[in-house]
Biopython code that builds the backbone (N, CA, C, O; Angstrom):
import numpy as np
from Bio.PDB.StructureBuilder import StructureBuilder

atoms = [
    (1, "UNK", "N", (1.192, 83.901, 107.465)),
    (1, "UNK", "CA", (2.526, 84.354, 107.129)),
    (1, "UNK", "C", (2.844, 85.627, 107.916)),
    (1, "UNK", "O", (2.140, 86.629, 107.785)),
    (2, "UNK", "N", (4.095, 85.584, 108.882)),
    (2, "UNK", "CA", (4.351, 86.678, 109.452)),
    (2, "UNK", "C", (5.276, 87.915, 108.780)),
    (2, "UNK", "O", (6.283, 87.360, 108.341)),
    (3, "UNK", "N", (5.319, 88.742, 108.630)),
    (3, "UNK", "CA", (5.924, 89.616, 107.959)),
    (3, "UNK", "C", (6.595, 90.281, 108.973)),
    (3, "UNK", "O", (6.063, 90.517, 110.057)),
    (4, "UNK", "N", (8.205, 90.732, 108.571)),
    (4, "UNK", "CA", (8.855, 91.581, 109.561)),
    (4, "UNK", "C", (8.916, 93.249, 109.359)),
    (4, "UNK", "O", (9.130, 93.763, 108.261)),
    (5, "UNK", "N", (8.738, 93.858, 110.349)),
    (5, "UNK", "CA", (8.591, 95.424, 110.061)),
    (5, "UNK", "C", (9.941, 96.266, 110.462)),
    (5, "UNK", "O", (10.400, 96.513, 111.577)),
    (6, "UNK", "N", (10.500, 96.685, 108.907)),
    (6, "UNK", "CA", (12.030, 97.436, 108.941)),
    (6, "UNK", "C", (11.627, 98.858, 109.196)),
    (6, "UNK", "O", (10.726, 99.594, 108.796)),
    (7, "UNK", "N", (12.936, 98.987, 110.252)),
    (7, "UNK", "CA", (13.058, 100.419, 110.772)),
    (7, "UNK", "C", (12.706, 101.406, 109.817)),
    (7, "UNK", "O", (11.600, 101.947, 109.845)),
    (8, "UNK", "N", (13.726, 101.722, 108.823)),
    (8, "UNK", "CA", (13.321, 102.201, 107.514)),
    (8, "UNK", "C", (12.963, 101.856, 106.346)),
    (8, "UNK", "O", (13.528, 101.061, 105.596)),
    (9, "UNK", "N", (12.045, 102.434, 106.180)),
    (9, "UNK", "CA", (10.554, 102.089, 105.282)),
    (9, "UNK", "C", (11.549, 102.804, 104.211)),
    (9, "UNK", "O", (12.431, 103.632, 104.439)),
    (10, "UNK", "N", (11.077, 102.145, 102.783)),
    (10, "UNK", "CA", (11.245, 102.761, 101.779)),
    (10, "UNK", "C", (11.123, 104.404, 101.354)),
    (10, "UNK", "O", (11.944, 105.251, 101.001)),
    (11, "UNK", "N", (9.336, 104.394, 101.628)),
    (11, "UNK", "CA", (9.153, 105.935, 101.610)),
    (11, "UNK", "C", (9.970, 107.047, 102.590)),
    (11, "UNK", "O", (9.839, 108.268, 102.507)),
    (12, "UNK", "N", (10.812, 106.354, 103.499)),
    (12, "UNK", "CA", (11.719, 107.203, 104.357)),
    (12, "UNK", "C", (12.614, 107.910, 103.795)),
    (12, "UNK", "O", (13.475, 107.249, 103.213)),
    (13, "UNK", "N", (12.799, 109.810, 103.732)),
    (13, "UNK", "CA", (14.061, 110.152, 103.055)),
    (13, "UNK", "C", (14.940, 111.088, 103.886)),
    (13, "UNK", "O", (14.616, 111.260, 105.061)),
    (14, "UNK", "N", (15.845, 111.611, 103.479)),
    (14, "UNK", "CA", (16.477, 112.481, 104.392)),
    (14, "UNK", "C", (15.859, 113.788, 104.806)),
    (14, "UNK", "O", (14.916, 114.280, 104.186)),
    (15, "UNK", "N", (16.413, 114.347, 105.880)),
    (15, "UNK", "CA", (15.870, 115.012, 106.463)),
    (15, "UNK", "C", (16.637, 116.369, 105.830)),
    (15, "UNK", "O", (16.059, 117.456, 105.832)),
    (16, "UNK", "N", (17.285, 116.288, 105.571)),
    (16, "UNK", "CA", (18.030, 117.848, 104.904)),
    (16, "UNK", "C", (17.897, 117.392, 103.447)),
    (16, "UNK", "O", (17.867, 118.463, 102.841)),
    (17, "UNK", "N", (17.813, 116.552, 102.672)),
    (17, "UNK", "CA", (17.952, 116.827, 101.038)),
    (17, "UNK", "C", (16.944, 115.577, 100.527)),
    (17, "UNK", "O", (16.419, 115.011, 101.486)),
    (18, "UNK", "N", (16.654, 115.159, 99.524)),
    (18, "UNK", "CA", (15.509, 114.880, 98.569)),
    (18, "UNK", "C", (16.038, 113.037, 98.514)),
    (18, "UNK", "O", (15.576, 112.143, 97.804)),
    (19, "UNK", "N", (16.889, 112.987, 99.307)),
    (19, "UNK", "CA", (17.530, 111.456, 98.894)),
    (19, "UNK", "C", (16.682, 110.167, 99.745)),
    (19, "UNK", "O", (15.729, 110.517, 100.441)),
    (20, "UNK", "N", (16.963, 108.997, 99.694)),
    (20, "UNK", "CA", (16.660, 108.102, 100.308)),
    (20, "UNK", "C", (17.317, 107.615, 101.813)),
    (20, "UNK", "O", (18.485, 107.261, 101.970)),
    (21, "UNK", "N", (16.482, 107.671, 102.662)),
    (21, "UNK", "CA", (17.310, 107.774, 104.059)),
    (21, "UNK", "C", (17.968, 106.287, 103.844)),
    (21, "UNK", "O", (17.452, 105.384, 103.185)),
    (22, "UNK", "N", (19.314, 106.223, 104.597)),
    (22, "UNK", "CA", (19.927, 105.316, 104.980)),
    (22, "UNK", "C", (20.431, 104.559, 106.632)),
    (22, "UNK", "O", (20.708, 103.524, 107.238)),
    (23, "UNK", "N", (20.231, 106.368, 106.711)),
    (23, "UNK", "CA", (20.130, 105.764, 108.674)),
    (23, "UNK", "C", (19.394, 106.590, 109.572)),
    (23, "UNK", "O", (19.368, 107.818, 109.655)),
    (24, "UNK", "N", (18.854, 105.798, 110.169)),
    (24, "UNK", "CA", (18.065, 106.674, 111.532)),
    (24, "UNK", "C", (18.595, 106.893, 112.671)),
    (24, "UNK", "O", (18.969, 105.860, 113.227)),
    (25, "UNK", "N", (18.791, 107.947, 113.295)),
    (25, "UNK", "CA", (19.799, 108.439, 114.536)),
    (25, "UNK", "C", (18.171, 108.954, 115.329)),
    (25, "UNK", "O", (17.278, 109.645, 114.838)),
    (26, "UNK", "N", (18.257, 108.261, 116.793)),
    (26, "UNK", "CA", (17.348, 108.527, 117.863)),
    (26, "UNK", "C", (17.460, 109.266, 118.926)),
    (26, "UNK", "O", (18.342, 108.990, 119.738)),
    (27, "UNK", "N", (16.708, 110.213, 119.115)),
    (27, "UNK", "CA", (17.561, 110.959, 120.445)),
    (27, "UNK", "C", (16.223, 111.383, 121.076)),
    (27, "UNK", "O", (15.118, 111.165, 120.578)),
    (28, "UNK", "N", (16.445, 111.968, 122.144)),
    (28, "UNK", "CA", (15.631, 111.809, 122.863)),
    (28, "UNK", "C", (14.223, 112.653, 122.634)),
    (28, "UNK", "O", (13.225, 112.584, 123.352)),
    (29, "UNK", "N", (14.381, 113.383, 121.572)),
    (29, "UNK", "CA", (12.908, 114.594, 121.091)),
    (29, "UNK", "C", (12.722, 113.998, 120.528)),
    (29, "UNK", "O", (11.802, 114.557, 119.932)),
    (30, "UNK", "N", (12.916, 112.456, 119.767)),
    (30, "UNK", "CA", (12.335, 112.401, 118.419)),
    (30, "UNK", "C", (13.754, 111.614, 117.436)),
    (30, "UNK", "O", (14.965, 111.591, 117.661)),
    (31, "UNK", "N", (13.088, 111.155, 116.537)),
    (31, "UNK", "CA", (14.063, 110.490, 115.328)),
    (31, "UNK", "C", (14.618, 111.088, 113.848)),
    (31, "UNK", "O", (13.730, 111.279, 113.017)),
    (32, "UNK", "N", (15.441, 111.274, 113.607)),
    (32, "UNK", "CA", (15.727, 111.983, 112.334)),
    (32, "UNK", "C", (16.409, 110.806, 111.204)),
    (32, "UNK", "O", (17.189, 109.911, 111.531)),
    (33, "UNK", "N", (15.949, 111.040, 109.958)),
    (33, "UNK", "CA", (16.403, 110.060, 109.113)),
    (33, "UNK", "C", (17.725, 111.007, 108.069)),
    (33, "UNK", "O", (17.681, 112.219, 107.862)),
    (34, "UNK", "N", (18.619, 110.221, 107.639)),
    (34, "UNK", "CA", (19.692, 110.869, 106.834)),
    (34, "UNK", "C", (20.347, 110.007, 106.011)),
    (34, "UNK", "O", (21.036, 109.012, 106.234)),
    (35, "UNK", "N", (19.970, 110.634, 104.906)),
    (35, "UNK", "CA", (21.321, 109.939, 103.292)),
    (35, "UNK", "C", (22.288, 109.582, 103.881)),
    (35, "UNK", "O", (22.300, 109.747, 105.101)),
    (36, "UNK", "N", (23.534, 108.918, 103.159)),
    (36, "UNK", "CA", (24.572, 108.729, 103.731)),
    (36, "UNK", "C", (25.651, 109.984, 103.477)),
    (36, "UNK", "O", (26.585, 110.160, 104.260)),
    (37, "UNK", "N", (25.536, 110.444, 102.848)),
    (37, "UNK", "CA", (26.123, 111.630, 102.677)),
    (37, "UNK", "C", (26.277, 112.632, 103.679)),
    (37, "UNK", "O", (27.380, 113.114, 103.936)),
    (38, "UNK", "N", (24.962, 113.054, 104.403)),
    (38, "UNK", "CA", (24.662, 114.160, 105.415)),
    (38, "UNK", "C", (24.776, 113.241, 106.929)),
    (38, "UNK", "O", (24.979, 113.861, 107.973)),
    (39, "UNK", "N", (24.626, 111.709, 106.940)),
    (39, "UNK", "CA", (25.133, 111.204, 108.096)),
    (39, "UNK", "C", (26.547, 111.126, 107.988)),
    (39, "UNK", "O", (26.925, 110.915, 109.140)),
    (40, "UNK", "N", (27.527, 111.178, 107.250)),
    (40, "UNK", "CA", (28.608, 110.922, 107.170)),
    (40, "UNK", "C", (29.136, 112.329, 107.836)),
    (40, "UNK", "O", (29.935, 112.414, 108.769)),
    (41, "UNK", "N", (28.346, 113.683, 106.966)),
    (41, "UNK", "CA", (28.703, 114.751, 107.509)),
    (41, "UNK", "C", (29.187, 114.970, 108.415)),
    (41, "UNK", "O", (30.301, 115.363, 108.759)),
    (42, "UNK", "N", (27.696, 114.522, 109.170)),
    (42, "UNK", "CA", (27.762, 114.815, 111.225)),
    (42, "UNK", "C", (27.856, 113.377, 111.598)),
    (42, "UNK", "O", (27.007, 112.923, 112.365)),
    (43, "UNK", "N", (28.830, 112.590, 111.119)),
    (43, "UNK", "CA", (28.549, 111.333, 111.750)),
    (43, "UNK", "C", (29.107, 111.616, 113.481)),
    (43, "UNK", "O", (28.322, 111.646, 114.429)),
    (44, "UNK", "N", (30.211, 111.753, 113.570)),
    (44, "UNK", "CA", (31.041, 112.484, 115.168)),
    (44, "UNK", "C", (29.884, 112.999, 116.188)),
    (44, "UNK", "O", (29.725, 112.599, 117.341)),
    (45, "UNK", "N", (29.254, 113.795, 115.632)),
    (45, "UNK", "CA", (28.015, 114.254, 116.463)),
    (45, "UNK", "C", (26.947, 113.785, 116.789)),
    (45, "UNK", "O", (26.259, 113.969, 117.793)),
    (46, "UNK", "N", (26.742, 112.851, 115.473)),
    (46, "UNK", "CA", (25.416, 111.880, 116.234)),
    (46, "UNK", "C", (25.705, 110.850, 117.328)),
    (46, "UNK", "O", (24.952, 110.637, 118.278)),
    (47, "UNK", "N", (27.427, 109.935, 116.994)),
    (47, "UNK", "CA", (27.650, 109.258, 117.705)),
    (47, "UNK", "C", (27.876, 109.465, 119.174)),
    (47, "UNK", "O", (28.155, 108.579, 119.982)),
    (48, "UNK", "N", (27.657, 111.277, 119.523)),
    (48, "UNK", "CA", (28.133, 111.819, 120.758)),
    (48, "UNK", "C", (26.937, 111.808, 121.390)),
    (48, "UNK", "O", (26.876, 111.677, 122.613)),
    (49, "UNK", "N", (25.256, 112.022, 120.195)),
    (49, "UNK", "CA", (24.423, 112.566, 120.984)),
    (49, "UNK", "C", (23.117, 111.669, 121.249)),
    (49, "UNK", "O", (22.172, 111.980, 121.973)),
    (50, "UNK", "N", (23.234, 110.764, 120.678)),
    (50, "UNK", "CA", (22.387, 109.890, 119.626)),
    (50, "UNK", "C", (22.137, 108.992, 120.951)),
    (50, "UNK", "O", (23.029, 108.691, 121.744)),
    (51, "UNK", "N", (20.525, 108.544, 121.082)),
    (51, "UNK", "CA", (20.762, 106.860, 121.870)),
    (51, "UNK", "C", (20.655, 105.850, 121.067)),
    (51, "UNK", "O", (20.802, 104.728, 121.552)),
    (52, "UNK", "N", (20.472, 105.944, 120.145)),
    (52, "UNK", "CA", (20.329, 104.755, 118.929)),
    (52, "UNK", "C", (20.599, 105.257, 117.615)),
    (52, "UNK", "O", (20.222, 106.379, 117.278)),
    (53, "UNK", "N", (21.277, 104.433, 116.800)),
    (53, "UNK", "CA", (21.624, 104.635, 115.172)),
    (53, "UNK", "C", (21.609, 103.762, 114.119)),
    (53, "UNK", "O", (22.492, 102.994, 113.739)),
    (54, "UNK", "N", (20.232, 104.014, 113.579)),
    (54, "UNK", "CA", (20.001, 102.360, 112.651)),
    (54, "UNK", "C", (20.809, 102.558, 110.992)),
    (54, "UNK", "O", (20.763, 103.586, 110.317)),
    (55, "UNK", "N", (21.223, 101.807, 110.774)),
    (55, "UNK", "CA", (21.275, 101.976, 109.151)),
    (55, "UNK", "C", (20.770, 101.074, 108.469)),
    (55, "UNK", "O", (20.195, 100.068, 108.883)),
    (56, "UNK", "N", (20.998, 101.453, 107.191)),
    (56, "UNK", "CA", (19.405, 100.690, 106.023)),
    (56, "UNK", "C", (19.272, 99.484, 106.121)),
    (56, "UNK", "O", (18.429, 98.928, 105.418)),
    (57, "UNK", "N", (20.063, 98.750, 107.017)),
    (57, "UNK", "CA", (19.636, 97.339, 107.374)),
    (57, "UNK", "C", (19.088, 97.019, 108.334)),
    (57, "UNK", "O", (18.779, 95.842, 108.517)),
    (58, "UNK", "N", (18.805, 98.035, 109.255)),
    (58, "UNK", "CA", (18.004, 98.033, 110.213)),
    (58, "UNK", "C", (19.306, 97.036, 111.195)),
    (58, "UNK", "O", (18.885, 96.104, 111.880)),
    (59, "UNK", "N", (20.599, 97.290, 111.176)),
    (59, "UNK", "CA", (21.525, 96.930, 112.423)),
    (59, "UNK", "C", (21.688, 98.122, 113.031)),
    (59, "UNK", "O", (22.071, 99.159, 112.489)),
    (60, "UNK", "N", (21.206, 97.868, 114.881)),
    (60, "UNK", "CA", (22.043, 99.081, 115.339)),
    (60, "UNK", "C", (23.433, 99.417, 115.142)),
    (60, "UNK", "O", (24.260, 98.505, 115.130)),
    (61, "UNK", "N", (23.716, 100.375, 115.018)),
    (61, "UNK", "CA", (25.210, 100.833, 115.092)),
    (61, "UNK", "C", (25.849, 100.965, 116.194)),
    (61, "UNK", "O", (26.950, 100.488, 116.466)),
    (62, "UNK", "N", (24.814, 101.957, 117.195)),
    (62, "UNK", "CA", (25.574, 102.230, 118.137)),
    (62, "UNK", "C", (24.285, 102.146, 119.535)),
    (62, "UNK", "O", (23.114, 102.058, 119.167)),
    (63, "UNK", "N", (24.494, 102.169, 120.641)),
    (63, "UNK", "CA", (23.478, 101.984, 121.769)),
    (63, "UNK", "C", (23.382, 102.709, 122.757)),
    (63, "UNK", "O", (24.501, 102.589, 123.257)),
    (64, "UNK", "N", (22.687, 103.542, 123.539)),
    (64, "UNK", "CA", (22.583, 104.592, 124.588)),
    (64, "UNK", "C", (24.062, 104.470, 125.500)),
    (64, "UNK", "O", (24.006, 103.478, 126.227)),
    (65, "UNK", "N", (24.911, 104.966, 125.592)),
    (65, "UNK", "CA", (25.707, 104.784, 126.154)),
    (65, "UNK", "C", (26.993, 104.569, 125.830)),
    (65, "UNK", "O", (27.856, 104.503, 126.705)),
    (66, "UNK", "N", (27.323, 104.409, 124.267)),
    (66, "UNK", "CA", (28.342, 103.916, 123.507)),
    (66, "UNK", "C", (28.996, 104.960, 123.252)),
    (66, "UNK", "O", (28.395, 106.024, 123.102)),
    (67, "UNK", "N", (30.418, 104.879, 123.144)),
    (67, "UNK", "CA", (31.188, 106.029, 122.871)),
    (67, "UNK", "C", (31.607, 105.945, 121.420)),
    (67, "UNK", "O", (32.114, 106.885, 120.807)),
    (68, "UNK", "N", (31.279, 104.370, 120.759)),
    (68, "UNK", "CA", (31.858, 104.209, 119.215)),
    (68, "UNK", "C", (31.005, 103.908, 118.472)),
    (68, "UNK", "O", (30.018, 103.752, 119.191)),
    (69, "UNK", "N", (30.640, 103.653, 117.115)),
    (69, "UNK", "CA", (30.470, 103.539, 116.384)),
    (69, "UNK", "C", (30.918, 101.921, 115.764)),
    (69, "UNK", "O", (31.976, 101.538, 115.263)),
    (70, "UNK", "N", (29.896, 101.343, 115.983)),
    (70, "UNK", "CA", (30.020, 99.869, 115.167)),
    (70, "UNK", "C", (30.656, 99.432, 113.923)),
    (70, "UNK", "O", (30.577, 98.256, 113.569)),
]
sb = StructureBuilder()
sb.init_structure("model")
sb.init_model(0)
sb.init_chain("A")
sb.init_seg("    ")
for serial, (resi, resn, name, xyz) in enumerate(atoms, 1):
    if name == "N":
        sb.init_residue(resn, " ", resi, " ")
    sb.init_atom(name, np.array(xyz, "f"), 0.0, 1.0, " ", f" {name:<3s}", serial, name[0])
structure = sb.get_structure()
């Protein structure tokens, strides 16, 4: 039985507050996970800086090069 491996893991939480991450924004130092709350915050900024942006379904949002938001 093959099992599939999601971007974000359960035990994944935000990176500024105590919550359950919902999306992962990738950039080039490294990955940061964020509630929806604090991605919503800076959503404008991740989509400017970000090469990848998963949310809790593990769909990209957006792709190295994208100017929008899925």
């Amino acid at each position: 039985m093959e099992t599939s491996k999601t971007i974000i893991q359960p035990q994944d939480f935000c990176d500024r507050c105590v919550a359950r991450a919902a999306y992962m924004v990738v950039f080039n130092n490294g990955d940061l996970y964020f509630c929806r709350h604090h991605f919503h915050e800076h959503e404008d900024t991740f989509v400017n800086t970000a090469l990848d942006i998963y949310d809790d379904t593990d769909t990209v949002l957006i792709d190295a090069g994208s100017s929008d938001i899925q």
